[in-house]
N, CA, C, O and CB atoms as a CASP TS submission, in Angstrom:
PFRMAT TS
TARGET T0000
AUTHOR 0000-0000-0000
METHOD Language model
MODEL 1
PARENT N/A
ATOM      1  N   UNK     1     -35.383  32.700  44.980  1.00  0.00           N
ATOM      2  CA  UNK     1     -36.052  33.683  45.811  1.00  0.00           C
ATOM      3  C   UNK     1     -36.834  34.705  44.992  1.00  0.00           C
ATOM      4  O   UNK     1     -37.482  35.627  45.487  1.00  0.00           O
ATOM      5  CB  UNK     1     -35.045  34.388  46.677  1.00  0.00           C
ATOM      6  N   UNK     2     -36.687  34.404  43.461  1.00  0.00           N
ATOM      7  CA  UNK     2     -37.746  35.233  43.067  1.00  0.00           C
ATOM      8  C   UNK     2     -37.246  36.574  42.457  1.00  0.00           C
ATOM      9  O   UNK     2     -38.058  37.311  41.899  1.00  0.00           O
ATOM     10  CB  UNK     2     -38.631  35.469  44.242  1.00  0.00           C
ATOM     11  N   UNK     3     -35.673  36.976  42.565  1.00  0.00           N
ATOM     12  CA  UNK     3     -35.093  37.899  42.112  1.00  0.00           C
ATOM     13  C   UNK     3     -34.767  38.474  41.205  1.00  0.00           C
ATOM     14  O   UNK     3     -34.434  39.634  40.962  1.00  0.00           O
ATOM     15  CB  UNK     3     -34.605  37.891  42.326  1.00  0.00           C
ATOM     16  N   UNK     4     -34.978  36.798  40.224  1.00  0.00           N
ATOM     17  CA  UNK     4     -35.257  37.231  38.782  1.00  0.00           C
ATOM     18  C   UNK     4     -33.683  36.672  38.040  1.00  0.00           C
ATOM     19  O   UNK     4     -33.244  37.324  37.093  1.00  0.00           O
ATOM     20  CB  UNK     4     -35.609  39.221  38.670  1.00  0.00           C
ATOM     21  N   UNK     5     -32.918  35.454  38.543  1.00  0.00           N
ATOM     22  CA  UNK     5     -31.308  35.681  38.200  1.00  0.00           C
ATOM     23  C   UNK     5     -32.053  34.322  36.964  1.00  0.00           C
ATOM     24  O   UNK     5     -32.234  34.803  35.845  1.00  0.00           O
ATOM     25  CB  UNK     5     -29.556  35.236  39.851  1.00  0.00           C
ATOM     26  N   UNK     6     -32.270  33.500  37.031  1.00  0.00           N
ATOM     27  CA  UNK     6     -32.930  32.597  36.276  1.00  0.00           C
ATOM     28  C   UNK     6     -33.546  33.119  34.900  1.00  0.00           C
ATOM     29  O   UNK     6     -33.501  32.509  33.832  1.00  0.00           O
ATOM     30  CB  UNK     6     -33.925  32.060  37.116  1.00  0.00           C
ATOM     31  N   UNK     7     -34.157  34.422  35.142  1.00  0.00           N
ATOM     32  CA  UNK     7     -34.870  34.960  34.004  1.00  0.00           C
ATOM     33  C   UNK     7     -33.627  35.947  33.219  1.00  0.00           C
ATOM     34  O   UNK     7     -33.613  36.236  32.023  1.00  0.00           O
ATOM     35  CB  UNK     7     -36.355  35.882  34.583  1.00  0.00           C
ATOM     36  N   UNK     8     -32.655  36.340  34.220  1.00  0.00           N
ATOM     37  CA  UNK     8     -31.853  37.152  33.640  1.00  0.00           C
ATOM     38  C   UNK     8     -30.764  36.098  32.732  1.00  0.00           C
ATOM     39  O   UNK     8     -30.118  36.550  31.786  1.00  0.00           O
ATOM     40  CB  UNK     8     -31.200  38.126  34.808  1.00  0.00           C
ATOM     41  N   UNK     9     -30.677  34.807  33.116  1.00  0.00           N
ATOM     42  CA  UNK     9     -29.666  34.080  32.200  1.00  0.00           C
ATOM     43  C   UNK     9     -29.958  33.745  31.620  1.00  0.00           C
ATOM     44  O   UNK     9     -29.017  33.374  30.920  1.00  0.00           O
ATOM     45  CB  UNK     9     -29.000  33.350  32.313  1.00  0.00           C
ATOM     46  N   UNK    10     -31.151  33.396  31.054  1.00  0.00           N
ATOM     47  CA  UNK    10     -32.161  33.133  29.757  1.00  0.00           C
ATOM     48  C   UNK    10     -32.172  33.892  28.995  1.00  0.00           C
ATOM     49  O   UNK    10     -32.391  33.495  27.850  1.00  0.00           O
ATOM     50  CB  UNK    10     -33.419  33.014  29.881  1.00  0.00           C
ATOM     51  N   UNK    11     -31.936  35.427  29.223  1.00  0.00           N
ATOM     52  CA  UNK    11     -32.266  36.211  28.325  1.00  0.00           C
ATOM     53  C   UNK    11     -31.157  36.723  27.904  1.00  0.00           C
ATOM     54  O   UNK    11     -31.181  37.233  26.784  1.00  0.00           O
ATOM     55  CB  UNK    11     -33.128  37.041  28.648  1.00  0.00           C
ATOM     56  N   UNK    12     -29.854  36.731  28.696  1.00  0.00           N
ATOM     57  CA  UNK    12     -28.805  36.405  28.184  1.00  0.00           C
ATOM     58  C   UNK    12     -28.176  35.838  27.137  1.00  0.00           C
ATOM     59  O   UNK    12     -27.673  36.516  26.242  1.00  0.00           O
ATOM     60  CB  UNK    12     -28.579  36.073  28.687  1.00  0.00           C
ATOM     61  N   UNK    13     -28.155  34.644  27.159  1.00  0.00           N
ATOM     62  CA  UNK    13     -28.129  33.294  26.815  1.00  0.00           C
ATOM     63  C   UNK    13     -29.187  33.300  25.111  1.00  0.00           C
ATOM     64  O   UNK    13     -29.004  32.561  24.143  1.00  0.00           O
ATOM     65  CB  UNK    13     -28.886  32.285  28.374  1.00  0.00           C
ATOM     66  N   UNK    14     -30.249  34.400  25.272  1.00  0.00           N
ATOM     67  CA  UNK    14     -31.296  34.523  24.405  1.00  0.00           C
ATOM     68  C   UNK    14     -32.297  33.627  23.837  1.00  0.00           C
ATOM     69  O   UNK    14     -32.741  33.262  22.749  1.00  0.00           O
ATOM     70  CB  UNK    14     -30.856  34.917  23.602  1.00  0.00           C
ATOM     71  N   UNK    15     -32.513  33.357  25.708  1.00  0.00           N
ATOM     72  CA  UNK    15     -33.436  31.877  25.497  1.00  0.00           C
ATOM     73  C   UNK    15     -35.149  32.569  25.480  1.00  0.00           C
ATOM     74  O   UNK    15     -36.203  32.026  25.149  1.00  0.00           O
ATOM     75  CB  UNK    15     -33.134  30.462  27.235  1.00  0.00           C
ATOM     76  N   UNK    16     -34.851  34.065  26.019  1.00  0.00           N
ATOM     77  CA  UNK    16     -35.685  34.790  26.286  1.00  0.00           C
ATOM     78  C   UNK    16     -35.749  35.914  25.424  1.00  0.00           C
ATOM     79  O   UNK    16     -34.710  35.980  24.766  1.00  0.00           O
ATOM     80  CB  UNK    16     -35.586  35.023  27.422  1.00  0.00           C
ATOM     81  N   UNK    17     -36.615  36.903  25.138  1.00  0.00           N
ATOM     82  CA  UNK    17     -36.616  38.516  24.849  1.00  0.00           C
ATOM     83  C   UNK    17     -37.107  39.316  25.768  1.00  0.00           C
ATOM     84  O   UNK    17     -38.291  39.361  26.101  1.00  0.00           O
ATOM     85  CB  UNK    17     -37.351  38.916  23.727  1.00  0.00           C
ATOM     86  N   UNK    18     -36.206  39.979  26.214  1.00  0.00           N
ATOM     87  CA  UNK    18     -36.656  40.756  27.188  1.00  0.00           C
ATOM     88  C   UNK    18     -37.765  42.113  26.413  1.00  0.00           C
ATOM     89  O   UNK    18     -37.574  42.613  25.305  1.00  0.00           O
ATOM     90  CB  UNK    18     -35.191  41.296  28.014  1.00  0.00           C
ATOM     91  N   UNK    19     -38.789  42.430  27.286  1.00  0.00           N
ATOM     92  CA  UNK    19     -39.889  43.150  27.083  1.00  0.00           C
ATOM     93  C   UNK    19     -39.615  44.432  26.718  1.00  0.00           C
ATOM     94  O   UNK    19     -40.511  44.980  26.076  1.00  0.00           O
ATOM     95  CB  UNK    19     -40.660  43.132  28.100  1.00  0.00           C
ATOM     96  N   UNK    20     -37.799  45.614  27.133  1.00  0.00           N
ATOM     97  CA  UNK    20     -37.727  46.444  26.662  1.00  0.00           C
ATOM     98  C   UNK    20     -36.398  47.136  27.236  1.00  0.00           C
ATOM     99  O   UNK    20     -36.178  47.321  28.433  1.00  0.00           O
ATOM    100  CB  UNK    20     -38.871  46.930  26.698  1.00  0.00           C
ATOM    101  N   UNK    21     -35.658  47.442  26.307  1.00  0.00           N
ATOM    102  CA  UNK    21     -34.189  47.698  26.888  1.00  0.00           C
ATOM    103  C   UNK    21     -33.271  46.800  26.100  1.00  0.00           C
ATOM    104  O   UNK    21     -33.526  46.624  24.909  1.00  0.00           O
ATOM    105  CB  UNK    21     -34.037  47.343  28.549  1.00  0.00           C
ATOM    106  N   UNK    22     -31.904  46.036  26.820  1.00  0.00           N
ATOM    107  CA  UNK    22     -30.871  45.689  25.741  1.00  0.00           C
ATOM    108  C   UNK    22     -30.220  45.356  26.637  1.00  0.00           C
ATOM    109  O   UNK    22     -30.235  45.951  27.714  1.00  0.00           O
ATOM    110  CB  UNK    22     -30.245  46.621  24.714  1.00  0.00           C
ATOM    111  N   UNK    23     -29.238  43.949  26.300  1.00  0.00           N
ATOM    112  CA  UNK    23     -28.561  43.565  27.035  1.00  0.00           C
ATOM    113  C   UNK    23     -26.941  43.395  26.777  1.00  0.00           C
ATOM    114  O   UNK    23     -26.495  42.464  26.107  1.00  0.00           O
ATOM    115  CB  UNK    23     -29.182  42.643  27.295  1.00  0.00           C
ATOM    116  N   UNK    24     -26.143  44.369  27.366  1.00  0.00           N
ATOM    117  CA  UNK    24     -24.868  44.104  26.978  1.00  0.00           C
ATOM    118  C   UNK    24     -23.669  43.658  27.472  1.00  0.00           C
ATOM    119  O   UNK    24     -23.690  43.764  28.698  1.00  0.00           O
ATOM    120  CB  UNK    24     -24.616  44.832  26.637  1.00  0.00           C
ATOM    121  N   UNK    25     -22.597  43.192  27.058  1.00  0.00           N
ATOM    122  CA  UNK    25     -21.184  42.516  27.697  1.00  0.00           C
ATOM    123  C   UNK    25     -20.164  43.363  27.573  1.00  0.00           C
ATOM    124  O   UNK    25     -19.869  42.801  26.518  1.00  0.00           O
ATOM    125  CB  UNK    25     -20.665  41.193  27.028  1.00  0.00           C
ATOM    126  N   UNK    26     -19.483  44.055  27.649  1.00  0.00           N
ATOM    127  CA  UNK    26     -18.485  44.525  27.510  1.00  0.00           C
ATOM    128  C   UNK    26     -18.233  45.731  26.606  1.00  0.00           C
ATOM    129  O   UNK    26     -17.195  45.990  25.998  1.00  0.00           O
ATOM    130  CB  UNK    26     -17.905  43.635  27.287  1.00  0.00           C
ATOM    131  N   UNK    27     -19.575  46.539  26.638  1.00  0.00           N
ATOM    132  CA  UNK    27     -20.365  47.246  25.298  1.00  0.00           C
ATOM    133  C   UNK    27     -21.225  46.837  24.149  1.00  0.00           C
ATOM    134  O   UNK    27     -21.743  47.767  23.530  1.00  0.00           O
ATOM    135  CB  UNK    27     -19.558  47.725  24.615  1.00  0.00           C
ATOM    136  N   UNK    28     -21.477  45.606  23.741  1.00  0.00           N
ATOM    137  CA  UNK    28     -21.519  44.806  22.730  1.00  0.00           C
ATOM    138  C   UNK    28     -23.223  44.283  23.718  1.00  0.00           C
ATOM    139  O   UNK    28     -23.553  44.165  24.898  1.00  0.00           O
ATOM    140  CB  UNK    28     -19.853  43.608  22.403  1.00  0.00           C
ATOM    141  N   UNK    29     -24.014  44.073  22.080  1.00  0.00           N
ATOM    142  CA  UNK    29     -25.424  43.475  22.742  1.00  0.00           C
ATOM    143  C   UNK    29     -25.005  42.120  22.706  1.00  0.00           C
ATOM    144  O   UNK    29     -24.477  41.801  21.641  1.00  0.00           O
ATOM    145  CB  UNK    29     -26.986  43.735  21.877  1.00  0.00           C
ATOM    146  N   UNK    30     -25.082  41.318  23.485  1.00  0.00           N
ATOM    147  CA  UNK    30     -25.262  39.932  24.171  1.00  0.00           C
ATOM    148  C   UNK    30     -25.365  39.064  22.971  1.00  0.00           C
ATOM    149  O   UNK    30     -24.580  38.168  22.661  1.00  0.00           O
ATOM    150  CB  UNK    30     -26.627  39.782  25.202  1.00  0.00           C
ATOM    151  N   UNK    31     -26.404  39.433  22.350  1.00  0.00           N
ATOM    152  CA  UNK    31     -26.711  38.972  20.630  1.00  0.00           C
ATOM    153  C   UNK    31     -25.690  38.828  19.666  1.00  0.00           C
ATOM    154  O   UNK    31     -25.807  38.043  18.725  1.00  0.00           O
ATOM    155  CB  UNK    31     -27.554  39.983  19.874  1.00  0.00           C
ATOM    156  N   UNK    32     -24.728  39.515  19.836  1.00  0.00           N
ATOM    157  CA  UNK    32     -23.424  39.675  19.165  1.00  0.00           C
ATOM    158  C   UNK    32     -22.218  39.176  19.368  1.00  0.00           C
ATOM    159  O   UNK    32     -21.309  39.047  18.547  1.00  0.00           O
ATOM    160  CB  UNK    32     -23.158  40.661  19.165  1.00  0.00           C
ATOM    161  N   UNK    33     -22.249  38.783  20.952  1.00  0.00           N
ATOM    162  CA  UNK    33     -21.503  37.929  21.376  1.00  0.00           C
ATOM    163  C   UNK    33     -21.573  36.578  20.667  1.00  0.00           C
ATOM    164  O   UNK    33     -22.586  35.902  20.484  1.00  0.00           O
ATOM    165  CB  UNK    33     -21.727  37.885  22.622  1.00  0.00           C
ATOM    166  N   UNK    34     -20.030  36.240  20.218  1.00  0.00           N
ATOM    167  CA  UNK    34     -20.093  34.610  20.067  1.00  0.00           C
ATOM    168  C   UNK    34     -20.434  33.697  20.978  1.00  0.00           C
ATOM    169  O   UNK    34     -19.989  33.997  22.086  1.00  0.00           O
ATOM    170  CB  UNK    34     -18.998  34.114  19.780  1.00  0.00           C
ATOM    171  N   UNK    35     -21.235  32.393  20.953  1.00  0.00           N
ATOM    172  CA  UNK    35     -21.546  31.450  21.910  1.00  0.00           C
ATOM    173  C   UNK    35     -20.588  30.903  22.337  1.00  0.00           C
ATOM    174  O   UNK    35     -20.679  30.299  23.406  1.00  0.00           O
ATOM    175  CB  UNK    35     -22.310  30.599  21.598  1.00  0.00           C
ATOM    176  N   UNK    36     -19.522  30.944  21.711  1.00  0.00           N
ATOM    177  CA  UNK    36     -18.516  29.698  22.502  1.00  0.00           C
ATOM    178  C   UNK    36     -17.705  30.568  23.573  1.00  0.00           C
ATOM    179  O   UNK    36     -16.670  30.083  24.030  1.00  0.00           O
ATOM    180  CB  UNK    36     -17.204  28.774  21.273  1.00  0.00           C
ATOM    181  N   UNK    37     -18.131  31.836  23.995  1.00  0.00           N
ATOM    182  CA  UNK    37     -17.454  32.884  24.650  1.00  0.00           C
ATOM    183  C   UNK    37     -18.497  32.758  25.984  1.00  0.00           C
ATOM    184  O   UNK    37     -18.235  33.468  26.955  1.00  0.00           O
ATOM    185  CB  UNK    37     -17.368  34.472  23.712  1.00  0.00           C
ATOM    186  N   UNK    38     -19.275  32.168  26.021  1.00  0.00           N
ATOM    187  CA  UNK    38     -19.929  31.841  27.233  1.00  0.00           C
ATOM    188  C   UNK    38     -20.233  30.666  28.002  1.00  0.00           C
ATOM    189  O   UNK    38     -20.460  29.748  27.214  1.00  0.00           O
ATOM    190  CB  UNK    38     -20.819  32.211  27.115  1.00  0.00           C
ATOM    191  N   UNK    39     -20.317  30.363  28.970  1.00  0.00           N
ATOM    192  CA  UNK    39     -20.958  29.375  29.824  1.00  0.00           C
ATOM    193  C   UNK    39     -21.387  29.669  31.016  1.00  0.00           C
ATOM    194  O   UNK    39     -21.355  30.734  31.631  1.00  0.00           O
ATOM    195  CB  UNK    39     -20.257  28.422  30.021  1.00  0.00           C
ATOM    196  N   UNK    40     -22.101  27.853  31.510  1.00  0.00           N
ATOM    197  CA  UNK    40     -22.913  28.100  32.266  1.00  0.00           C
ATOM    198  C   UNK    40     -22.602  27.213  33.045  1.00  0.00           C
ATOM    199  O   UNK    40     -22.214  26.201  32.461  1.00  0.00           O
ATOM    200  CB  UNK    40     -24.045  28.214  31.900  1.00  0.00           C
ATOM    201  N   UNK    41     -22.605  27.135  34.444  1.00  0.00           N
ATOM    202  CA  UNK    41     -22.593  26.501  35.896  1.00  0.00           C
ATOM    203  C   UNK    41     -23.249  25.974  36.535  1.00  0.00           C
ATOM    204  O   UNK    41     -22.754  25.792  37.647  1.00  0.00           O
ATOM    205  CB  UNK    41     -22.442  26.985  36.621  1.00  0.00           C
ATOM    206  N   UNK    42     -24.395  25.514  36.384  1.00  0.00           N
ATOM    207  CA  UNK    42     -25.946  25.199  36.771  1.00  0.00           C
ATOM    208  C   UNK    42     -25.607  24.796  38.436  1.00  0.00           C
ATOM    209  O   UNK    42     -24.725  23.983  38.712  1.00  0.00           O
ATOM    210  CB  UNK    42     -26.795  23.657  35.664  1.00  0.00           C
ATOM    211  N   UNK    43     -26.383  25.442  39.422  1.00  0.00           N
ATOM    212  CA  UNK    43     -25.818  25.248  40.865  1.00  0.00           C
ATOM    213  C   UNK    43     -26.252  23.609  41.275  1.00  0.00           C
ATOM    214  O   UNK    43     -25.652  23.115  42.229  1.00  0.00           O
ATOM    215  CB  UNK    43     -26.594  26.524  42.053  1.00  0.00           C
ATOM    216  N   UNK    44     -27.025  22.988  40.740  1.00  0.00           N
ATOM    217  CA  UNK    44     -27.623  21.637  40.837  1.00  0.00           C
ATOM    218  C   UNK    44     -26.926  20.850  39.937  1.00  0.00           C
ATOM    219  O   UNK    44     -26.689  21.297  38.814  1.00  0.00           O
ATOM    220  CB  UNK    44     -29.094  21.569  40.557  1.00  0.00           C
ATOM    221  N   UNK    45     -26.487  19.514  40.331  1.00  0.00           N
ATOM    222  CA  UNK    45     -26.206  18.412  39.389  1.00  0.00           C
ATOM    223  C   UNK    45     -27.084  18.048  39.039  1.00  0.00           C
ATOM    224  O   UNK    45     -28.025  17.926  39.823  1.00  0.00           O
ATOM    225  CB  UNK    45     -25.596  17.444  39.668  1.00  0.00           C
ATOM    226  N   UNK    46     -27.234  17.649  37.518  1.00  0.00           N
ATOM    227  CA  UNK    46     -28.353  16.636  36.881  1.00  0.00           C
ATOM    228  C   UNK    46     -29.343  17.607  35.864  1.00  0.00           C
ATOM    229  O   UNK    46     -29.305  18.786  35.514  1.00  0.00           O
ATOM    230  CB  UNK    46     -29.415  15.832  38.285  1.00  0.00           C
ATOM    231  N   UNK    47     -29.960  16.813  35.677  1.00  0.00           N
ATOM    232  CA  UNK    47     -30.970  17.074  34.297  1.00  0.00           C
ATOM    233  C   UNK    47     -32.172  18.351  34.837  1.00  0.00           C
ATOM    234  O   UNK    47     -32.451  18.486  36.028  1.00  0.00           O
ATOM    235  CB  UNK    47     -32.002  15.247  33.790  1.00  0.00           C
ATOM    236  N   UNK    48     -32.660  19.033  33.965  1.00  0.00           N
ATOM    237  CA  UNK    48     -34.387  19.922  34.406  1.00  0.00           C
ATOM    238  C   UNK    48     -35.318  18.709  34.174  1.00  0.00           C
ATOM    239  O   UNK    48     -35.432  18.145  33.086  1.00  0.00           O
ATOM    240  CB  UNK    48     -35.057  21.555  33.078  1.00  0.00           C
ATOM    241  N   UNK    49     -36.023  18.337  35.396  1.00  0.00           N
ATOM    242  CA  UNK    49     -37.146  16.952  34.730  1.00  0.00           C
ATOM    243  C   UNK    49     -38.407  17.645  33.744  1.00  0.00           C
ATOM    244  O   UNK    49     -38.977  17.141  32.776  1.00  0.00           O
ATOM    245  CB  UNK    49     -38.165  15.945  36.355  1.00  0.00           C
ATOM    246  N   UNK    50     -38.596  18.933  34.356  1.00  0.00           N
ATOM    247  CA  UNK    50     -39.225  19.612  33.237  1.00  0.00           C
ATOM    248  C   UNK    50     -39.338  20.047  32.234  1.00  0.00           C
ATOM    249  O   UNK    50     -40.445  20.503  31.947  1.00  0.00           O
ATOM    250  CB  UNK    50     -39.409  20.057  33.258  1.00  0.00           C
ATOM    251  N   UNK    51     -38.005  20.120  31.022  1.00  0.00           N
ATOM    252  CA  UNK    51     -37.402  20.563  30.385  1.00  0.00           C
ATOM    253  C   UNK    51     -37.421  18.819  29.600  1.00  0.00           C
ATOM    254  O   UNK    51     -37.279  17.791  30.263  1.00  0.00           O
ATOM    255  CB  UNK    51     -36.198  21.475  31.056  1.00  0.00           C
ATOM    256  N   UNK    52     -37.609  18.854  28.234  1.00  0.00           N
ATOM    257  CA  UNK    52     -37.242  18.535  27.763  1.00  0.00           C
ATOM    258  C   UNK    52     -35.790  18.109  26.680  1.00  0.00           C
ATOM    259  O   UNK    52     -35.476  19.092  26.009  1.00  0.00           O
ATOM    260  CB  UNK    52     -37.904  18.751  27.903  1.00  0.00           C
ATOM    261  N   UNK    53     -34.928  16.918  26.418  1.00  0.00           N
ATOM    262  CA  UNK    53     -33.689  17.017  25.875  1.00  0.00           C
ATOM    263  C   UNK    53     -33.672  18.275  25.304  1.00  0.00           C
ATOM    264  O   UNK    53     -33.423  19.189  26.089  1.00  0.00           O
ATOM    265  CB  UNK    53     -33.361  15.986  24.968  1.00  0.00           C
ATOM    266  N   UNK    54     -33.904  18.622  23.942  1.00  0.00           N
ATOM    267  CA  UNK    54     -33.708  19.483  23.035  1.00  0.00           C
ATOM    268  C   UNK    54     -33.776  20.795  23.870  1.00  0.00           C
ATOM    269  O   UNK    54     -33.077  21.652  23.330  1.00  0.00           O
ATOM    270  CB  UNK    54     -34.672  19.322  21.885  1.00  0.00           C
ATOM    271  N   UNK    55     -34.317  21.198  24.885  1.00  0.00           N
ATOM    272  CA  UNK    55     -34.294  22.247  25.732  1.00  0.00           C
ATOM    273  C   UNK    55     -33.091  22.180  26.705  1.00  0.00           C
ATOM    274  O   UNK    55     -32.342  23.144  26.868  1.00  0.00           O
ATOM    275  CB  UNK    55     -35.558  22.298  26.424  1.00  0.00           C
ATOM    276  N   UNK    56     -32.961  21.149  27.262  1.00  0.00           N
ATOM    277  CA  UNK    56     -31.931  21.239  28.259  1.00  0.00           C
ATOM    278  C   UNK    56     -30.392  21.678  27.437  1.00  0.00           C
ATOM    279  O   UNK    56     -29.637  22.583  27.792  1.00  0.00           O
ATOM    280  CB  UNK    56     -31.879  19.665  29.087  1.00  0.00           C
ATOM    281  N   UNK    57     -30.195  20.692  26.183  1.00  0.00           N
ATOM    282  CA  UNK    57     -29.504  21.119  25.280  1.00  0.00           C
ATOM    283  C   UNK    57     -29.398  22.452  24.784  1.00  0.00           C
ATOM    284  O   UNK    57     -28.234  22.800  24.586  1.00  0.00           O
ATOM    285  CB  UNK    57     -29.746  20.497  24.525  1.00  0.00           C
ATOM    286  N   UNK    58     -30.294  23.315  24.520  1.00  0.00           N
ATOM    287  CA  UNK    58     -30.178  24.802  24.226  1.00  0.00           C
ATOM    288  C   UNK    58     -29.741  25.480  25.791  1.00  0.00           C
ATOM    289  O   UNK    58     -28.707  26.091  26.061  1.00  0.00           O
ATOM    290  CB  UNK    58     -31.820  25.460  23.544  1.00  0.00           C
ATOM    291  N   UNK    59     -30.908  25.145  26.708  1.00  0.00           N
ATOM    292  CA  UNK    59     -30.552  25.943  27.914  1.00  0.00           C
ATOM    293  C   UNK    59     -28.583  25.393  28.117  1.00  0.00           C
ATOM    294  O   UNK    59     -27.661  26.204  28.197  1.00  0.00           O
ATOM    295  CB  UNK    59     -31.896  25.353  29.520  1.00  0.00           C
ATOM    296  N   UNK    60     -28.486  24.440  28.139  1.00  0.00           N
ATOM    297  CA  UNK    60     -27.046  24.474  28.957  1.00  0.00           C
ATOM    298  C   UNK    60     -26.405  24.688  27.371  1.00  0.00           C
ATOM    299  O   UNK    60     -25.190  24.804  27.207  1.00  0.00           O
ATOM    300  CB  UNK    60     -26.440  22.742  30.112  1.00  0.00           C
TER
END
């Protein structure tokens, strides 16, 4: 719907840079967080057809 939750887990995730500000977890910038301390749920089964392997691989 355009709300922006897609752009917000990317940039999370730090698939993105956000344009200005900082993103944090628990006090801590997002950046600092270890990766294996996160995941992801994707509401659709299956692959992005747009997305290439090596992308789908980073995104998930």
């Amino acid at each position: 719907n355009g709300a922006g939750k897609t752009t917000t887990m990317r940039m999370i995730l730090d698939l993105f840079r956000p344009d200005s500000g900082q993103i944090t977890w628990n006090g801590r910038d997002v950046r600092e967080v270890p990766r294996r301390s996160w995941g992801y749920l994707p509401e659709e089964r299956g692959l992005y057809p747009k997305m290439r392997v090596d992308e789908q691989l980073l995104f998930l």
